[in-house]
N, C-alpha and C positions, 0 to 999 in steps of 0.2 A: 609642242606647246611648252611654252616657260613656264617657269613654278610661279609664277606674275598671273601668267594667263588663267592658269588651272586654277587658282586662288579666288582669281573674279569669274569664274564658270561656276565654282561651286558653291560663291556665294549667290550669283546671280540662278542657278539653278534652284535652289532652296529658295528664296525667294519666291520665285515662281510657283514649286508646288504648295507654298504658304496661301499664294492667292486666289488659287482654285482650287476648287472644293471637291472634286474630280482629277485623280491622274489614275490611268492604264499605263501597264507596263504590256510591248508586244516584242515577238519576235519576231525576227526578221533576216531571214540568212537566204542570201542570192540575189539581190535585188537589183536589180542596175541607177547608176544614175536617174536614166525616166523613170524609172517606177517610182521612185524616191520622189521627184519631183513633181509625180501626177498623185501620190498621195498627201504631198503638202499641199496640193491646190485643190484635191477633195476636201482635207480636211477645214483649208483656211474656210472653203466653202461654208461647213457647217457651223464656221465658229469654234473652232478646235485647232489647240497648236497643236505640232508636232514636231517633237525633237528626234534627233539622233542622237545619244550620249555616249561619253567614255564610262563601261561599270565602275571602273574604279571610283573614279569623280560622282558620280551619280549616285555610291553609295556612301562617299562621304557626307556630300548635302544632305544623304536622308541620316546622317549620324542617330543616332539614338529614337530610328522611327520606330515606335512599339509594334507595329503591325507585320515585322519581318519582310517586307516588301524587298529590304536589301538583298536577301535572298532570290530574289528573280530577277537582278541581274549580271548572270551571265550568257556567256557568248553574243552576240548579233542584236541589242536589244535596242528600241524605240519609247521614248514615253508618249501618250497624248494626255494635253492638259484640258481642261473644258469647266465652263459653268451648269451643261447641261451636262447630266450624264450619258443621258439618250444617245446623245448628238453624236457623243465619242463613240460609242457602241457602234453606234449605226456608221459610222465611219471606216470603222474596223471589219466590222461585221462586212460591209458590202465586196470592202478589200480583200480581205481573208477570204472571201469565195473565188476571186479570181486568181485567186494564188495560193492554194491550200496546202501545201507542202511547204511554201518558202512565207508564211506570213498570217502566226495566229497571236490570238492573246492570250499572258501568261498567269496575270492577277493585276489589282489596282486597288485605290483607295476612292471609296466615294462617300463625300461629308463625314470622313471621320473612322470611317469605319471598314474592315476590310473584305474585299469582293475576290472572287476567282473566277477563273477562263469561264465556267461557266454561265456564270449571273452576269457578267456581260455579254453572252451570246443573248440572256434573256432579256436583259436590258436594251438590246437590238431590235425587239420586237416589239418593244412598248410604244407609243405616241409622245412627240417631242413637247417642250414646253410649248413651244409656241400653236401646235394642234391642239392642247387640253388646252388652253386657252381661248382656243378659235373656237371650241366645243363645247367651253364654258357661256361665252357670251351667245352663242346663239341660242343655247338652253334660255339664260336668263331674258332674252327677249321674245324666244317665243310666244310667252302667256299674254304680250302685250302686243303682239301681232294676231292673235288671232281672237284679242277682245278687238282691236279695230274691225276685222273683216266681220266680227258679227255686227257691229255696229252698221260701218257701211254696208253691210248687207237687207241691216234693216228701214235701215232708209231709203234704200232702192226698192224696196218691197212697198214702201208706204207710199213714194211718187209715182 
């Protein structure tokens, strides 16, 4: 890479973790091309990037992050960025079991505030936004599906 290229990676990196409100830091050491490339197509799946970075670069963008996050990376590492956080988890989470020696997660940031290996294994098992969503709306129409069926049912009673 040229000091050109490194320059706009690291602004362009920073950038990025500006606009989500969610990044994990994972690692990942042995991976082959496919794997790499079947977890960019998991993760595009859920709505999740996934980087491969330089640490160096990687902890430049995050210059001055309060949350020590710089700290996690060394050796072999991956970010994933995301609007959910779930999404990311679950992302990692499903990967990391098929590969548990070469591919966990380290720590991350999510809305602000700082997560470890663990709270995203927990974050893995929680319901995505778009399921509390789905959960939400059938709740709020229930009351109003089953004031119909008494209705109609009372007027099948009366005919």
């Amino acid at each position: 890479m040229t000091r050109l290229e490194k320059h706009q990676f690291v602004e362009q990196f920073s950038k990025e973790c500006s606009d989500y409100p969610c990044m994990m830091v994972v690692r990942q050491t042995g991976l082959s091309a496919r794997a790499v490339t079947q977890l960019r197509r998991e993760a595009r799946a859920g709505g999740v990037v996934f980087k491969v970075v330089k640490n160096t670069l990687a902890k430049r963008a995050l210059d001055g992050d309060k949350f020590g996050l710089g700290a996690s990376f060394v050796g072999s590492t991956g970010v994933f960025l995301s609007q959910d956080p779930v999404a990311a988890a679950k992302v990692i989470s499903s990967f990391s079991k098929r590969r548990e020696n070469s591919f966990f997660p380290i720590a991350g940031i999510m809305s602000g505030q700082p997560v470890t290996a663990e709270e995203i294994k927990m974050y893995a098992t929680l319901l995505s936004m778009d399921q509390l969503r789905t959960q939400l709306v059938c709740l709020l129409k229930e009351p109003a599906s089953r004031f119909v069926r008494v209705l109609s049912a009372h007027s099948e009673v009366k005919n």
